[in-house]
N, C-alpha and C positions, 0 to 999 in steps of 0.2 A: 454546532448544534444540528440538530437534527428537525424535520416539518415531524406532522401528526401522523402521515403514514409510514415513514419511516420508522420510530418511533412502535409501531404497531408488530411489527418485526421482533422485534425483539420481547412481546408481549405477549400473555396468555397463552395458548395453544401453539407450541413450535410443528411449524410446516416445514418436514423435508423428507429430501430423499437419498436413498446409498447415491455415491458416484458415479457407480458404474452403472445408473440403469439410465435406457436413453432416455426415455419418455418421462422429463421431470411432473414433479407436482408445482403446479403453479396457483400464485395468490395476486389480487387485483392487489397493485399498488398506487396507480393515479388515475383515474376513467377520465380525463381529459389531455390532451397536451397543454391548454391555459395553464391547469393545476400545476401540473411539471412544473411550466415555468416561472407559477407565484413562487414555488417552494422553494426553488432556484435564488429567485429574488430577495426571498425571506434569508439566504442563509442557510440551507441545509447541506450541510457536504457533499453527500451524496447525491442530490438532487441537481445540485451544482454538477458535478463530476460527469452525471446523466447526460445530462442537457450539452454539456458542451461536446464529450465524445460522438453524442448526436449531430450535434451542428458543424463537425468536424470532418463527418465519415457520410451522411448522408442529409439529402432533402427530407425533415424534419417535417413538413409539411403532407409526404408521403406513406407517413407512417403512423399507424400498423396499415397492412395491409390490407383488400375490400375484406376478406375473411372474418377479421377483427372490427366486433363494432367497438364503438367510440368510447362505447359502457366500459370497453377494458381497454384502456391503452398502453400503460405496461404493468405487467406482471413480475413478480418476482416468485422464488425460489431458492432453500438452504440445501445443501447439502454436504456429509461427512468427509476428510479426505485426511487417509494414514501414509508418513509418509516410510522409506525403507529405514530397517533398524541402523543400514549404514550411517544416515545423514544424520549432519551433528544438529541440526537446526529442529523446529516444534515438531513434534510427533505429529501431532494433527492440527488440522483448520477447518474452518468451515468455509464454504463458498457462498453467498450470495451471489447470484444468478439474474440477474430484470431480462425480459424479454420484449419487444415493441416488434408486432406482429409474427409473421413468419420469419424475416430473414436477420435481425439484429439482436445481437445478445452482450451483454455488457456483465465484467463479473469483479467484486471485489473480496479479497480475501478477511477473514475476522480469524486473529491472529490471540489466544488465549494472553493475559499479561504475563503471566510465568513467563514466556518461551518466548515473547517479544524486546525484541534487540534494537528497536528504532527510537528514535526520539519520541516523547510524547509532547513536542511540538516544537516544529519550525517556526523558529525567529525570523529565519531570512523572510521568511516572505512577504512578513508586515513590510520590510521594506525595498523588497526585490524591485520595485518599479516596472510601470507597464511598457517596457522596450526590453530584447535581452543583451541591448549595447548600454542600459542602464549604469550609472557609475556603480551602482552596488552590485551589478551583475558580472560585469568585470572586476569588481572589487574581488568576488567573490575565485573568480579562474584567478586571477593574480595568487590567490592565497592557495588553492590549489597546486599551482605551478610552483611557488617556491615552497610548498611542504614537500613537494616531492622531489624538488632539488636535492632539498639537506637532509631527506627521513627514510630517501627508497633506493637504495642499494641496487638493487635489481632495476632500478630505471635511467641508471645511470652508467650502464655497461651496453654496449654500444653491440647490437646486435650481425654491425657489417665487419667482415672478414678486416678489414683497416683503418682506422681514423682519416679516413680521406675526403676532403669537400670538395662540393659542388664545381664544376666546369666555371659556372658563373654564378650571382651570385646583387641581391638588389642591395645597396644600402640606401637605408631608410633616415638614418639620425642624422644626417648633415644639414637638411633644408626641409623646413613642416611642409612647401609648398610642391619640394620635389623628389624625385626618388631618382638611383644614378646606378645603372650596370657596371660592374667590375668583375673582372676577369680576376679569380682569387687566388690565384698561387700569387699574386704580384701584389693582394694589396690587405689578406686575410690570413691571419695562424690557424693553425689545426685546433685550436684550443678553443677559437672564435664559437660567439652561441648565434644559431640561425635560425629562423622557423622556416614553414613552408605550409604551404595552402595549397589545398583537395579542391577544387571547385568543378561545377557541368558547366564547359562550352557551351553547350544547346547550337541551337543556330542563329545565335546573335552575333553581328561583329566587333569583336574585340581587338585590339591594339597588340600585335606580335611583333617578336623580332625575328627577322629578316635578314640577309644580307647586306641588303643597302640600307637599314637601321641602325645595323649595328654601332657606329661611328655617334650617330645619333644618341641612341641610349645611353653610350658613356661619358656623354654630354652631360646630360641629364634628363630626364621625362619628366613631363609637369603632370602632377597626381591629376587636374581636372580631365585629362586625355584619356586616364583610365577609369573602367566600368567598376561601379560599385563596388560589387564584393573587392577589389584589387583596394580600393579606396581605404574600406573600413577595415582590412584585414591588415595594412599596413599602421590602422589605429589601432588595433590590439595590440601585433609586437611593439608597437612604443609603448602604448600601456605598460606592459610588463618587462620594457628595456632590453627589448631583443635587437640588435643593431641593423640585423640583414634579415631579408627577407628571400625566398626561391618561388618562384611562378612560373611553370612550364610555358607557357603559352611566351614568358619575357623570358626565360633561361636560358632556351631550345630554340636555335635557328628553325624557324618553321621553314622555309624553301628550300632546305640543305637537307637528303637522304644521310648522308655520310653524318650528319652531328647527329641526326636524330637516332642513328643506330647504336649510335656511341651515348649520347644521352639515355638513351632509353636500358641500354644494359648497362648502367650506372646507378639506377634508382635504389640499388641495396644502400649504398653510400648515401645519396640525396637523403631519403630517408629515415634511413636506420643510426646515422652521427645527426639528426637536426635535433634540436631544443624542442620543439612545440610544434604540432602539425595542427594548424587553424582550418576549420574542417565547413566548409556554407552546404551544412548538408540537409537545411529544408527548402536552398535554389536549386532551380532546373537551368538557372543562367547566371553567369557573371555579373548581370546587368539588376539581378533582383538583391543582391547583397547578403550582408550576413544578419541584418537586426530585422527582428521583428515586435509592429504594435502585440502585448500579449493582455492575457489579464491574471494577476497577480493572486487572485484567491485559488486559481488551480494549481500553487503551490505549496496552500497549509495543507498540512495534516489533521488527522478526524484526531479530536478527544476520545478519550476509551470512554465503550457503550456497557454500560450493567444491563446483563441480560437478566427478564423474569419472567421467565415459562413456568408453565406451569404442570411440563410434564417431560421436563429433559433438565440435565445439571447446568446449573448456572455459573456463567462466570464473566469475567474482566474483559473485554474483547476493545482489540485497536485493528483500525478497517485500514487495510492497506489494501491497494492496486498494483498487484504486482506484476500486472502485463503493461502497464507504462511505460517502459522502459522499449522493452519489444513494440508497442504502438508506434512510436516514436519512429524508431529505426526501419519498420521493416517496408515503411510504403515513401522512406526517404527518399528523395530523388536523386540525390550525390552519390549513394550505398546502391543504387542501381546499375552504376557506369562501370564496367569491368574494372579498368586500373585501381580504382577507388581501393579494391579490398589488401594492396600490398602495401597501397601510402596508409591507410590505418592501421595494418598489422607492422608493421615494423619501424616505424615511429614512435618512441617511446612515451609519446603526450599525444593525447588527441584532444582537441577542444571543439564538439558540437555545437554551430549553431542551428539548435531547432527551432520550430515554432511558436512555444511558449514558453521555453528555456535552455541551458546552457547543459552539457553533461560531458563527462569528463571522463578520459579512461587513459592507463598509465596502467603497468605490467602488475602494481601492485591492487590498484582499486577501479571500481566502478563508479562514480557517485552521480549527484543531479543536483539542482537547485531546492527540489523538494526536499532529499537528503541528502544536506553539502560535509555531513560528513562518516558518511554510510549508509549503505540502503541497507535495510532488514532482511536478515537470513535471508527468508523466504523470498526475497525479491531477487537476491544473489543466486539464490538456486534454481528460479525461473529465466532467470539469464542467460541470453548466449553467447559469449566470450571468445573473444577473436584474437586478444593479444597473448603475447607467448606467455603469460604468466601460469599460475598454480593450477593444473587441470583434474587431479583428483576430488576437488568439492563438486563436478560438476555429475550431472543423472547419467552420463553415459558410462562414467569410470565406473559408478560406482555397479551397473550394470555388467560390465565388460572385466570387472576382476573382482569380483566378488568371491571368496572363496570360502565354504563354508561357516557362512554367516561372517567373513573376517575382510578386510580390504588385501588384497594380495597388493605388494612390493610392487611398484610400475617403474620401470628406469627412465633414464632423459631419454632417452633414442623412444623408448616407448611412446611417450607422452608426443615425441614429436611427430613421430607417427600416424597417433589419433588427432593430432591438430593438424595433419596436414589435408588426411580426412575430409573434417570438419569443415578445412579450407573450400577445398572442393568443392563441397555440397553448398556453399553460400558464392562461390563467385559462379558456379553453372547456371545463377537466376540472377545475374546482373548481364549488359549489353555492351557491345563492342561496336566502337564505327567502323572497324574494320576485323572482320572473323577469323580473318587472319592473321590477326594479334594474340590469337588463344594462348599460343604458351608464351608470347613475348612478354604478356601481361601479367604473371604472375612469374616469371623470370628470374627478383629479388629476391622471392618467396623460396623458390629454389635454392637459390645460393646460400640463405642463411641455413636454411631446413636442412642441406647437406653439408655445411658446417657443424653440424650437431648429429650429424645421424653418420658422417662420411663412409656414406653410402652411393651405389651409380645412379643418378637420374635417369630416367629413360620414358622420355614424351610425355611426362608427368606420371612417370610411377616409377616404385621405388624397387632394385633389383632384387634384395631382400625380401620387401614384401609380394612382388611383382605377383603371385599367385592369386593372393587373397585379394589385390587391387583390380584383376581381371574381374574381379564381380559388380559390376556394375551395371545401373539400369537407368534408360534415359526416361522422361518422362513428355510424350510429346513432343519429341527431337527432330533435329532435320540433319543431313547429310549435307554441306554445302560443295561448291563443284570445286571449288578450288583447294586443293592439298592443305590441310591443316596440319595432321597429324597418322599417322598408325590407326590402322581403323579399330584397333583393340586397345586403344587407348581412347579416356573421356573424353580427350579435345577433340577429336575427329567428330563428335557431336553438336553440334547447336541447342540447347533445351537444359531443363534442371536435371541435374545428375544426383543419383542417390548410391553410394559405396554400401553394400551389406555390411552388415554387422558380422563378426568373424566373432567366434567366440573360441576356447583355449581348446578345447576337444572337438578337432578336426583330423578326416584322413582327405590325403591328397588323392585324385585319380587322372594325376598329369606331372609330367617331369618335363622341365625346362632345359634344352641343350644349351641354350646360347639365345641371347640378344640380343641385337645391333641396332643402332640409329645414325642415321648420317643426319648431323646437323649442319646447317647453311653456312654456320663461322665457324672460322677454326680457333677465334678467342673467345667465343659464347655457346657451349653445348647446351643452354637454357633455354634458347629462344629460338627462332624459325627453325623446322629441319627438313630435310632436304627427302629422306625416305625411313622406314624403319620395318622391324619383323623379326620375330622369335621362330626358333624351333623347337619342335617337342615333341616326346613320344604321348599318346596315350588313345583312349580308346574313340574312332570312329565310328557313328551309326545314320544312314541313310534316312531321311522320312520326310515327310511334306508340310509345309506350314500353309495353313488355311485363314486366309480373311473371311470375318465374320460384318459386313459393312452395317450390318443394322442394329448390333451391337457394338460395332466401331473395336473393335478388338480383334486378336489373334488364336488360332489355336494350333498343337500340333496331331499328325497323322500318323500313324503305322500303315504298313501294308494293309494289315488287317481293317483298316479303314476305322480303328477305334482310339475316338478320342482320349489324348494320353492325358493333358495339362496347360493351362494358358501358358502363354507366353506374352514376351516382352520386345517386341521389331526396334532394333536402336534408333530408325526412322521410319518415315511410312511407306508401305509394300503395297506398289500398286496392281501387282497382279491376285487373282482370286488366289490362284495354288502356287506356291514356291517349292521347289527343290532346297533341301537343305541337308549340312551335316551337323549332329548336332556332338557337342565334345564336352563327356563332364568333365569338372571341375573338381569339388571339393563337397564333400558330407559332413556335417558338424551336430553335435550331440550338445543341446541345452544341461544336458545330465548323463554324464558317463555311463552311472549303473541305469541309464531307464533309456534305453536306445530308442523306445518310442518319440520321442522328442527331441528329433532330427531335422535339417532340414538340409536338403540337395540343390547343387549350384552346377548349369551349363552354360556353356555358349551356342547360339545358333553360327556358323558358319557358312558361307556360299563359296563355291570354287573361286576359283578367282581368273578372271575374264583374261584370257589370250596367253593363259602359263598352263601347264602340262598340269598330270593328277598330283594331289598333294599339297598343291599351293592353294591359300582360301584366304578371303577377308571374313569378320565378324560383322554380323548382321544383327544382332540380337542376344537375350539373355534369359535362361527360362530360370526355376525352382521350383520344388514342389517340399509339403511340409506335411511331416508325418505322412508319408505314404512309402517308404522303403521299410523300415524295422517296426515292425506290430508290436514287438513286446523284446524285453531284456535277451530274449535268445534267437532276437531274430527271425520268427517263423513267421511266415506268411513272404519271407522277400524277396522269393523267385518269381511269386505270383506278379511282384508287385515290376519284376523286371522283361518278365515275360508281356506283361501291360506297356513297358516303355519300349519296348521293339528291340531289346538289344540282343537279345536270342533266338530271332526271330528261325535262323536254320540250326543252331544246336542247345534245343531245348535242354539236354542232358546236360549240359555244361553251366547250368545254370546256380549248382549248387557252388560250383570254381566260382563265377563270377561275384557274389555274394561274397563268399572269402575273403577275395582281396579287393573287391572297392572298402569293405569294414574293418582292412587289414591297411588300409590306404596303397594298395597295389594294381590299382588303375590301370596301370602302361603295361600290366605283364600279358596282357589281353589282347596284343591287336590281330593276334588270329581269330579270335569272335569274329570282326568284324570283313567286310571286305579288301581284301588288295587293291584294289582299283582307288580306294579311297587315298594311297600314301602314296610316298616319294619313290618312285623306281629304284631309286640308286641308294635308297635306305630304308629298309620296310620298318614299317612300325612307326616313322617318322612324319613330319606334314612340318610347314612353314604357313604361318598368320601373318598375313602385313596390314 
C-alpha cells in the first residue's frame, strides 16, 4: 500500500522533468520527518524503503539541511528515461527521485507492466524471518545452490587450469562440536565438494595456524576457540552438506614465508574447483559473523500503482529499486579488502551475507531474497557483474560494439578483455595491508584470464592489448617507495584506476619494439616482479607541467607559454613547474565519417633519474576531445598542433604531421622532435620503465 502522499504522485497534474536536466522540478512529499515515519508505520512501501535507506546511510535527525525548512522535508520528482535500441529490456521508465535537503537523494524506478519481468510479489518475505541465518533464509541459498548444481552448465566447469585442491583443507562433518585440519592429497578425492570463506581480518585476534599448531589442528579445533564468522560459516556448509571447509587464516601457515608464497599463488585452484564461497561481506571482522537482526518488510515488493494524470498517458507501473543491489555491495566492507575481488570472481557460487539479506551470484544469475528467483530486467542491467559469465547484456558492450544500430560479434578473448578491464577499475578502490601485494592479489585473475586469452601478461597488462591499456588515469593516486610495478603500469599506482574506453576506430601514434618483465619467481610470472620496461619508437615533445594549488589541478605549458589542456599527474607533483615529455598515444574517432568527434590519448613522461637520454618513467596522462579535427576534412588541425607545441620549429611540416597521426603513422616523426630526447645508440627509440 501506499500513505496519502504517496498516493498524490501518481495523481492529478504529473510533475516531471527530461533526465538530462540537472536542475529537477520538485514537489513537497512529507514537511515533517514524524510524518515520514507514521507512513512508514502505516505500511507504505515507499515510505518504508525512505526511511530505512535513511537510517541506514545517515543521522536522520540531520536532515534536511539549515537551508530546508521543516515545511519541506522531502521532496520528490518524476522523470523520463529511454533506454538504447540495443537493450532487450523496457524501452523506458520513469524515475521517482525524493530529495531530503541538499545532500541525500533516494530514486525508485516505475517500470510499465508490459515490459516488467519481476514477480508481482514476493512470497519469501512473508516468511524470510528477522535474521539472515533464518531457517528460511538458508532455506532459501540451499535451494539456490543445488539449482545450480543440476541446471547451470557453466557453473560447473571449473574455471582453474586443473582440478586440484587445496594444500589443506577443514573437515567439518565429523564432530558438531569440532572442526579437524587435513592435509588432502592423504585424506580427500579431487571430486570432494569444499567451500571456503572471504572474510576481513580487521584487527581483531583470531585463532591461525602456525607451525607449532600445526600438530594441534590435526587434532582437532574446538569450534568455541574460533571467531564467529568461522563459527557460522562452518553452519552453512553443513546446512547444505558441504563436508570441508578452506579458511586462510587455518589453511596458510601464518609464520612460514615459504607456504604463504606457495599458498598464495595457488588461489586459482582454492577458489576456482570450490563448491560455494560463503562470503561475511557486511563484517569488517571475523568476530562480527555472518547473520544479521534485519527486518523483513524491506524484502516485499510494491503491488502495481494505476497512474491518473491528468495530463500525460496512463498506465500500470511496478516500483522497483534497482540501485539495491549496487547499495548493498558498494560501501561492503569484505568488497573493500583487495584479495576479496579474485575469491568472488572465480568461485563459481558466492553466497552474500549482507545486512538485511542473502544474495547470490553464480556465472549464470544474480539474485537476492527480495528476487529469489530473478531480478527484473532493469535491475540486471543496472548491475555490475563481476563473474566470468555473459557480458554482452551489459551498458558497456552494448556501447563499445555497437555497429550501426546492430550489436557487432564479440569473441571470448574479447569479452575477456573487457572483464579484465572492468577488473581493474573495481579492485584499484579496494585496500591492501600490504601494497605490495598489487599484482600478487589479483594473481589467479591472471592465470585464468590468460587461459582464455593465451596471451603474454605483463605487470598487469595484456601484450595484445598493451597500447590501448597504457591509457590509463589515476584518480588521487600515490606513488609508494617501495617497487610495485613498471611505472606504466596501473599497479605502480595506489588510488582508483580508470582504463579509457577504446572504441574500434583508432590510429596508433606509437610502435612497441619489445617488452620485458623480470618477475621475482621463476614458477609464478603473475605475482611480485622484480623490474619491467618497453621499448618504442614514436614521437617526443618537450613542455612544462604547471601546478595550479588553488585549483588543486594541473595544467600543461609550451614554450610559448600558452595553455595547451589539463592534465592528469599519476600522483601528486610537488614542485610548481615540472619538466616533462610528453608521448602520444592513440586518436580514436566516435564516428569514422565525422572526424570531429575524436578524442586524443598521451602520456606525461620524466627522464628517468641516473640513466642517460631516452630512458624515462610515466608520470602522468593527458587527452583532450574534439580539439584535433574540426570537421570531416580535417581543417583547422595544424592549428590545433601548432597549440600543442609539437611544431614548435618546423611550422611547415605541419601539414606531414596531420597526415600520419590520422594515417596512424606517429613513429615516422621523430625528426620533428628533438635528439636529445632518444636513445643514442638508436634514434627514434626511448625505453619506459
Amino acid at each position: 500500500m501506499l500513505c496519502k502522499a504517496c498516493q498524490q504522485i501518481f495523481c492529478g497534474h504529473r510533475v516531471w522533468t527530461a533526465d538530462q536536466i540537472e536542475h529537477k522540478k520538485y514537489a513537497q512529499h512529507h514537511p515533517s520527518l514524524q510524518l515520514l515515519i507514521d507512513a512508514s508505520d502505516s505500511g507504505c512501501w515507499i515510505c518504508h524503503k525512505l526511511l530505512a535507506s535513511l537510517s541506514r546511510d545517515r543521522n536522520i535527525e540531520e536532515i534536511p539541511s539549515k537551508e530546508y525548512s521543516s515545511q519541506n522535508y522531502s521532496k520528490w520528482s518524476l522523470s523520463h528515461r529511454e533506454y538504447p535500441a540495443w537493450y532487450s529490456g523496457p524501452k523506458y521508465s520513469l524515475t521517482l527521485s525524493f530529495s531530503f535537503g541538499n545532500e541525500y537523494h533516494y530514486e525508485v524506478s516505475l517500470v510499465p507492466h508490459n515490459d516488467y519481468d519481476g514477480p508481482a510479489r514476493n512470497y519469501h518475505a512473508s516468511i524470510a524471518g528477522i535474521s539472515t541465518m533464518s531457517d528460511a533464509a538458508l532455506a532459501q541459498a540451499t535451494m539456490w545452490y543445488h539449482e545450480c548444481l543440476s541446471k547451470h552448465p557453466a557453473c560447473n566447469t571449473s574455471l582453474a587450469s586443473t582440478r586440484r585442491m587445496p594444500t589443506r583443507l577443514l573437515r567439518i562433518n565429523e564432530d558438531q562440536s569440532y572442526a579437524r585440519l587435513i592435509i588432502s592429497k592423504e585424506e580427500v578425492t579431487k571430486d570432494s565438494h569444499y567451500s571456503t570463506l572471504s572474510h576481513c581480518w580487521g584487527n581483531s585476534d583470531i585463532l591461525k595456524l602456525t607451525t607449532s599448531s600445526l600438530d594441534k589442528f590435526k587434532a582437532g579445533i574446538p569450534l568455541k576457540l574460533l571467531p564467529k564468522t568461522f563459527i557460522e560459516a562452518i553452519y552453512v556448509a553443513r546446512k547444505m552438506s558441504i563436508p570441508y571447509l578452506w579458511i586462510d587464516s587455518l589453511c596458510i601457515v601464518q609464520d612460514s614465508v615459504a607456504d604463504w608464497q606457495t599458498e598464495s599463488a595457488s588461489m586459482e585452484y582454492v577458489y576456482g574447483n570450490s563448491s560455494l564461497n560463503i562470503m561475511a561481506t557486511a563484517s569488517k571482522n571475523s568476530h562480527e559473523g555472518l547473520s544479521r537482526v534485519r527486518d523483513p518488510k524491506l524484502l516485499e515488493t510494491c503491488p502495481a500503482v494505476q497512474s491518473k494524470w491528468d495530463n500525460a498517458e496512463n498506465n500500470l507501473f511496478y516500483l522497483i529499486n534497482c540501485g539495491s543491489w549496487a547499495d548493498t555491495m558498494i560501501d561492503a566492507p569484505l568488497l573493500k579488502r583487495g584479495w576479496v575481488l579474485q575469491e568472488r570472481v572465480l568461485s563459481p557460487r558466492s553466497l552474500h551475507f549482507c545486512n538485511n539479506e542473502l544474495l547470490w551470484e553464480c556465472r549464470k544469475m544474480a539474485v537476492c531474497e527480495t528476487y529469489p528467483n530473478g531480478q527484473p530486467e532493469l535491475c540486471r542491467f543496472m548491475q555490475s557483474k563481476v563473474k566470468l559469465g555473459e557480458l554482452s547484456g551489459s551498458e558497456l558492450y552494448g556501447v563499445r560494439y555497437l555497429v550501426d544500430g546492430d550489436i557487432a560479434n564479440k569473441t571470448e578473448k574479447g569479452i575477456a578483455y573487457d572483464r579484465w578491464e572492468q577488473w581493474i577499475s573495481i579492485y584499484s578502490q579496494t585496500h591492501l595491508t600490504k601494497a605490495s601485494d598489487k599484482l600478487v592479489a589479483v594473481s589467479a585473475l591472471a592465470k585464468c584470464t590468460r587461459a582464455v586469452l593465451n596471451d603474454i601478461y605483463l605487470a598487469g597488462l595484456w601484450r595484445t592489448e598493451f597500447v590501448d591499456q597504457l591509457i590509463w588515469h589515476a584518480k588521487w593516486g600515490s606513488r609508494p617507495r617501495e617497487y610495485q610495478a613498471p611505472s606504466w603500469s596501473w599497479a605502480s599506482v595506489n588510488g582508483e584506476i580508470s582504463l579509457a574506453l577504446i572504441l574500434p576506430h583508432t590510429k596508433y601514434h606509437i610502435e612497441i619494439d619489445s617488452v620485458q618483465v623480470t618477475p621475482a619467481s621463476s614458477v609464478d610470472d603473475t605475482g611480485f616482479i622484480l623490474e619491467g620496461h618497453f621499448q618504442a619508437r614514436g614521437l617526443l615533445i618537450r613542455d612544462t607541467l604547471v601546478k595550479h594549488p588553488r585549483y588543486n589541478d594541473y595544467s600543461l605549458v609550451g614554450n610559448d607559454n600558452h595553455t595547451i589542456m589539463q592534465v592528469q599527474p599519476d600522483a601528486l607533483v610537488n614542485e610548481d613547474e615540472t619538466s616533462v615529455v610528453v608521448l602520444p598515444i592513440l586518436t580514436y574517432s566516435e564516428n569514422p565519417r565525422h572526424y570531429g568527434l575524436c578524442r586524443f590519448h598521451a602520456l606525461l613522461l620524466q627522464k628517468r633519474t641516473g640513466s642517460p637520454n631516452g630512458f624515462y618513467t610515466r608520470i602522468g596522462h593527458m587527452e583532450s576531445e574534439n580539439s584535433f579535427i574540426q570537421n570531416e576534412k580535417g581543417l583547422g588541425f595544424e592549428k590545433s598542433v601548432r597549440k600543442l607545441g609539437f611544431l614548435r620549429k618546423h611550422v611547415s611540416s605541419a601539414s606531414r604531421l596531420y597526415k600520419s597521426l590520422r594515417n596512424g603513422k606517429g613513429t615516422d616523426l621523430e625528426s620533428e622532435s628533438e635528439e636529445s630526447l632518444y636513445l643514442a645508440d638508436s634514434p627514434g627509440s626511448f625505453v619506459v620503465y
